[in-house]
NULOMI-848824 format. One record per residue (C-alpha): residue in one letter; x, y, z. Coordinates in nm, 2 decimals, padded with zeros to 4 digits. Each point is the difference from the previous one (the first is absolute). Layout:
code / x / y / z
A / X / Y / Z
...
//
This chain:
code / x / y / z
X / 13.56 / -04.29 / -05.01
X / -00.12 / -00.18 / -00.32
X / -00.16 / -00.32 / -00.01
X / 00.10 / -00.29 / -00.11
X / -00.21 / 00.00 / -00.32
X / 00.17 / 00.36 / -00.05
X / 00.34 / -00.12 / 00.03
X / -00.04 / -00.29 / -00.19
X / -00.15 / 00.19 / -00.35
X / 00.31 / 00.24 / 00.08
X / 00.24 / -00.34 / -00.05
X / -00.24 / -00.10 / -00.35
X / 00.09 / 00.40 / -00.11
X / 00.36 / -00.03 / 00.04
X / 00.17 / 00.04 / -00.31
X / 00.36 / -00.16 / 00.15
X / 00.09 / -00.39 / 00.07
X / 00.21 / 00.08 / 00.28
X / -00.24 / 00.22 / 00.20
X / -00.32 / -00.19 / -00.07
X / 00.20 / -00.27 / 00.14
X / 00.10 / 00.21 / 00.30
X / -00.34 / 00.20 / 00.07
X / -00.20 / -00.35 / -00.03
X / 00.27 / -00.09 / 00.28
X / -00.05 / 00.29 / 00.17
X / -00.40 / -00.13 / 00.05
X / -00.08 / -00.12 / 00.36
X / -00.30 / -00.23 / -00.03
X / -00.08 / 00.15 / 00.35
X / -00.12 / 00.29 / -00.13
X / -00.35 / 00.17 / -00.02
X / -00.12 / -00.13 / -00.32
X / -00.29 / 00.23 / -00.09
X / -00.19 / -00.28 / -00.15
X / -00.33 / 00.17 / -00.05
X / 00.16 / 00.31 / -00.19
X / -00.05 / -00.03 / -00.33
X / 00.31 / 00.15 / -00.23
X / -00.04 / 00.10 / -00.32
X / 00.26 / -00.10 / -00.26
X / 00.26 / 00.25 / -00.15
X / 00.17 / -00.01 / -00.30
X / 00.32 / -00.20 / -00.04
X / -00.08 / -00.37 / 00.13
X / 00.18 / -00.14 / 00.06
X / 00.32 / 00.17 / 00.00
X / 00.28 / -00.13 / -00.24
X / 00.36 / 00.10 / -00.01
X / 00.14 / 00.03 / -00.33
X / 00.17 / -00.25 / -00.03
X / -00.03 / -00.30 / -00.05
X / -00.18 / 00.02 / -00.35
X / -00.36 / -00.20 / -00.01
X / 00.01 / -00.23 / -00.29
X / -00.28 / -00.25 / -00.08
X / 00.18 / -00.33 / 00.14
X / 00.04 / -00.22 / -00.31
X / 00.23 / 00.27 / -00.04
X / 00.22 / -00.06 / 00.26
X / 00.29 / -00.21 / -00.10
X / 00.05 / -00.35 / 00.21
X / 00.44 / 00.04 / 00.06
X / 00.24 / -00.25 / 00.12
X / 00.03 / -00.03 / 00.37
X / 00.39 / -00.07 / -00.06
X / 00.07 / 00.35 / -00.05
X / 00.03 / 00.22 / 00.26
X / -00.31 / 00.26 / -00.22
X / -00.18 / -00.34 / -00.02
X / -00.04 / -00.02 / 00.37
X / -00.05 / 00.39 / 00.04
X / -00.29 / -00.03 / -00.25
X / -00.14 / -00.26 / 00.23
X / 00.04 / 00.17 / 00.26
X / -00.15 / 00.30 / -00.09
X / -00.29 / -00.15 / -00.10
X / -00.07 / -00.08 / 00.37
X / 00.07 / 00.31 / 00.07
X / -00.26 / 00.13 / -00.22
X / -00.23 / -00.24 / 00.08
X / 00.04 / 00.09 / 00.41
X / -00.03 / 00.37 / -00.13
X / -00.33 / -00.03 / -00.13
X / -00.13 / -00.24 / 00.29
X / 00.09 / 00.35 / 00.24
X / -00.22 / 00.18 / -00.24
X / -00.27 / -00.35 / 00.05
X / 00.01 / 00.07 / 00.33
X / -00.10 / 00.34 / 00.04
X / -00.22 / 00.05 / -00.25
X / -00.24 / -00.27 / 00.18
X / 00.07 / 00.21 / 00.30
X / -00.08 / 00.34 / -00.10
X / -00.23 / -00.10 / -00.25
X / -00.28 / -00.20 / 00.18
X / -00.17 / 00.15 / 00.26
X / -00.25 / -00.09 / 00.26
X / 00.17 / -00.35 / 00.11
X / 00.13 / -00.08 / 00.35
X / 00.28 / 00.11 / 00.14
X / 00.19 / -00.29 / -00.02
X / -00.01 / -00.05 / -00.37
X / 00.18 / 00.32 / -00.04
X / 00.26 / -00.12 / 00.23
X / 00.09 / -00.29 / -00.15
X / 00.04 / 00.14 / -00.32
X / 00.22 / 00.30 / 00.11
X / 00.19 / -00.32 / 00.16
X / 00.07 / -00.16 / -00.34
X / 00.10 / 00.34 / -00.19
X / 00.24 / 00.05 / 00.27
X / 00.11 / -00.40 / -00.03
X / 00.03 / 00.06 / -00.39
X / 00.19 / 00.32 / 00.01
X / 00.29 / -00.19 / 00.20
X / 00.00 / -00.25 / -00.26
X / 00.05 / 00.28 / -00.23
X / 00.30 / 00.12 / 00.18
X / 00.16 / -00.33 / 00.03
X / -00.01 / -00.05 / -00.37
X / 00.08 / 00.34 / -00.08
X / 00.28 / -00.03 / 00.23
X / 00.13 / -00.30 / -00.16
X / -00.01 / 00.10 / -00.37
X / 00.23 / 00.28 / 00.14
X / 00.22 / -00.25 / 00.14
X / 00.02 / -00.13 / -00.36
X / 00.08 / 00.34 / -00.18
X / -00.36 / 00.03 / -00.08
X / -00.32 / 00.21 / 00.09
X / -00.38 / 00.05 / 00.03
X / -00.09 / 00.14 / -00.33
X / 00.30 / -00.12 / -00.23
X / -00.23 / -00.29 / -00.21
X / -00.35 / 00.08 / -00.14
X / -00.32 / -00.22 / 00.19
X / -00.32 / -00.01 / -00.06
X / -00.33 / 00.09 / 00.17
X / -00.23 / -00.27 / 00.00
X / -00.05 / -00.01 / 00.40
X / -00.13 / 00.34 / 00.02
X / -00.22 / -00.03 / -00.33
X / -00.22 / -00.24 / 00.21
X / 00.00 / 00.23 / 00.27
X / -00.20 / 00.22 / -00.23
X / -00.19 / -00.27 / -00.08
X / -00.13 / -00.06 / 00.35
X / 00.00 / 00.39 / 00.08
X / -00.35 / 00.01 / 00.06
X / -00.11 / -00.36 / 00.18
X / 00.19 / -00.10 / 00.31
X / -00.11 / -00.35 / -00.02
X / 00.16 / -00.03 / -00.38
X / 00.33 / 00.19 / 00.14
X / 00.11 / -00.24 / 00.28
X / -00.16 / -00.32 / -00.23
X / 00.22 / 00.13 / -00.30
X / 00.30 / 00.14 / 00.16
X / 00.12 / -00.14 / 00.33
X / -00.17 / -00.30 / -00.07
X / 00.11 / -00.05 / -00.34
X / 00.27 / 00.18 / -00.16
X / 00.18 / 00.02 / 00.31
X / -00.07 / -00.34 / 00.13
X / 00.18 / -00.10 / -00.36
X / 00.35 / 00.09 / 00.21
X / -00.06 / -00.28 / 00.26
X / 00.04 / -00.23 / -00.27
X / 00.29 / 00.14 / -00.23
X / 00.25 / 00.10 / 00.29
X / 00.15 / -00.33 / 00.08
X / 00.10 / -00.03 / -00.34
X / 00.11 / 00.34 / -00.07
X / 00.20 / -00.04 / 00.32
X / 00.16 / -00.37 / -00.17
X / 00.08 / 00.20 / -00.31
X / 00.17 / 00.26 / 00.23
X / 00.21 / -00.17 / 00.23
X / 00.08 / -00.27 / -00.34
X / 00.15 / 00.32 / -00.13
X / 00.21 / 00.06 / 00.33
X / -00.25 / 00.29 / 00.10
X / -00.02 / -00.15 / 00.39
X / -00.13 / 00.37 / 00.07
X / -00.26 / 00.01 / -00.22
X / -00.14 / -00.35 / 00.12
X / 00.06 / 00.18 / 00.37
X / -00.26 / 00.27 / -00.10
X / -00.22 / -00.22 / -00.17
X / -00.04 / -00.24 / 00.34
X / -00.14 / 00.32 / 00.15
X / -00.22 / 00.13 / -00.28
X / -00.16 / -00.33 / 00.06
X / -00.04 / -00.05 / 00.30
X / -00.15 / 00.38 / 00.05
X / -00.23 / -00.09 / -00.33
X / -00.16 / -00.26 / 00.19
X / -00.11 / 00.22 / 00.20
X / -00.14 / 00.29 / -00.24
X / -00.19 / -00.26 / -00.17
X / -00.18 / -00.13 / 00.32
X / -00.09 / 00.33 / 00.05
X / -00.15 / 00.01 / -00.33
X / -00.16 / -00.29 / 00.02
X / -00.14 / 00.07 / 00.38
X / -00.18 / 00.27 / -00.10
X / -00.10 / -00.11 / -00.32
X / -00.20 / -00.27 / 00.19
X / -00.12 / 00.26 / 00.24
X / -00.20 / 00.21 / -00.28
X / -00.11 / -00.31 / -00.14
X / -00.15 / -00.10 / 00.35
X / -00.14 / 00.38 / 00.03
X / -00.15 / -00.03 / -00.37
X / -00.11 / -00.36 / 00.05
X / 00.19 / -00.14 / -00.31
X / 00.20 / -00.34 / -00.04
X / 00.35 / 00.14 / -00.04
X / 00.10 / -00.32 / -00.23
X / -00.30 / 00.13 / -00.24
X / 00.05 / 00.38 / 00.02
X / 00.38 / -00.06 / -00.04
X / -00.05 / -00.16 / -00.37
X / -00.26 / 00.25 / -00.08
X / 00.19 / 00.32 / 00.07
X / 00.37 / -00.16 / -00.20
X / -00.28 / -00.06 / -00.26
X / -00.16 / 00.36 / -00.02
X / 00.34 / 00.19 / 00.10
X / 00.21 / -00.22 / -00.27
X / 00.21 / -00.14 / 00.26
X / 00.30 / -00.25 / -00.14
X / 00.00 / -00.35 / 00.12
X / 00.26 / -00.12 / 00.22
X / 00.23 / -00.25 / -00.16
X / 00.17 / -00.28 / 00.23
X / 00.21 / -00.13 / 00.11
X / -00.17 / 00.14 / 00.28
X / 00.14 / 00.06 / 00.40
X / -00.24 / -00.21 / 00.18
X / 00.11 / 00.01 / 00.33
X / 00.10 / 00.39 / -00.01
X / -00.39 / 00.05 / -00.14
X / -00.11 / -00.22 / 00.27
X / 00.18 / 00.24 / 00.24
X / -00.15 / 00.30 / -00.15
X / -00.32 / -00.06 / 00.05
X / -00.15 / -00.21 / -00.31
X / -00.22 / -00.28 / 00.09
X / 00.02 / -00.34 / -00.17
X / -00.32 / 00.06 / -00.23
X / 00.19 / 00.33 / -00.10
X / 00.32 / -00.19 / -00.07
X / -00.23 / -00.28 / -00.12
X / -00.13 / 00.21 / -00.28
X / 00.30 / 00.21 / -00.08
X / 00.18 / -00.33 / -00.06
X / -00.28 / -00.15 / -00.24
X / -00.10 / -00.26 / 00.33
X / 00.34 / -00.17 / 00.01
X / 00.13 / 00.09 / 00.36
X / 00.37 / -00.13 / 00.06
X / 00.25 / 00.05 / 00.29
X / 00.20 / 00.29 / 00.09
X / 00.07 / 00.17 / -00.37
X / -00.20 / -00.12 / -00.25
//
């Protein structure tokens, strides 16, 4: 049987949306991880389907959401976006070795989580005469993965913590634009993104305050030092308070990231 850390760089290497989708599925975070096996990286990662063509993104073009390839283009950017976060996933998993057990289960737990979102959105721009692949997209979430390759402290700072965390506070008014546009599906899917993005980013931030604690560092320091060194971009507001309060974020986090004006609910 192969370990968990094995199946998950076999999800990174897969070259097709659908069945990276359907082998990160396939993961059971019950089984035997092989955490202390260190695996040494192939060619090919991650793995990218043809399709869509990579563009840099102030090349993508912003389209009317009253046009039925308005929405589509929407949508598939979530798609994309849920695509990569599968290949987020495992690559922490396979890529870091040596940690407990339980880190590795989480993670296999979120690729699995984002790989259903991928399905529900691919599923819907189907519904709309529309697929995975059809408009270009860019790679910006994976070039920070690169980034971080090397430091596990700057990867979950940088990635779940940050780039990902930036979801928490655009869905609610991607989902208004949405349902404003009579897309009642879309907003559907979006309710659950959310709700499961909560959780990826408290796992993010749970462990990123565990290797803080192990390396005895204030995470509110460390956290503007590695966005410094690894060229992080800043959040911009208006920021989702209360869903970063569920995640994980303290209020000197939110404090800071907020320039120390705290406010109720969404910001």
């Amino acid at each position: 049987m192969k370990t968990l850390r094995q199946q998950a760089l076999e999800v990174l290497l897969d070259c097709e949306a659908p069945s990276k989708a359907a082998r990160a599925l396939e993961m059971s975070p019950a089984g035997e991880c092989g955490a202390n096996h260190r695996l040494d990286e192939p060619q090919g990662v991650p793995g990218r389907p043809e399709r869509p063509i990579l563009v840099p993104h102030t090349s993508l073009k912003h389209r009317s959401l009253g046009t039925v390839a308005g929405r589509a283009a929407l949508i598939h950017a979530l798609a994309h976006i849920e695509l990569n976060a599968i290949d987020l996933a495992a690559d922490i998993v396979w890529r870091f070795d040596g940690l407990p057990e339980e880190f590795y289960r989480d993670w296999i737990t979120v690729a699995r989580e984002e790989a259903m979102h991928f399905q529900l959105l691919r599923a819907h721009l189907q519904s709309i005469g529309f697929d995975y692949g059809d408009f270009p997209a860019h790679n910006g979430l994976w070039e920070m993965a690169e980034k971080t390759r090397g430091d596990l402290l700057a990867r979950l700072a940088l990635v779940p913590r940050t780039l990902e965390a930036r979801g928490l506070d655009a869905s609610p008014a991607v989902k208004a634009k949405l349902v404003r546009a009579g897309d009642r599906r879309g907003g559907e899917i979006l309710d659950i993104i959310l709700r499961d993005e909560i959780g990826h980013v408290w796992i993010g931030n749970k462990w990123y305050g565990r290797v803080c604690d192990e390396r005895g560092i204030d995470p509110v320091t460390a956290f503007a030092e590695l966005a410094r060194r690894f060229g992080a971009p800043r959040p911009r507001g208006p920021f989702n308070l209360d869903a970063r309060r569920a995640a994980g974020f303290s209020e000197q986090e939110l404090a800071a990231l907020t320039g120390g004006t705290q406010a109720q609910g969404t910001a």
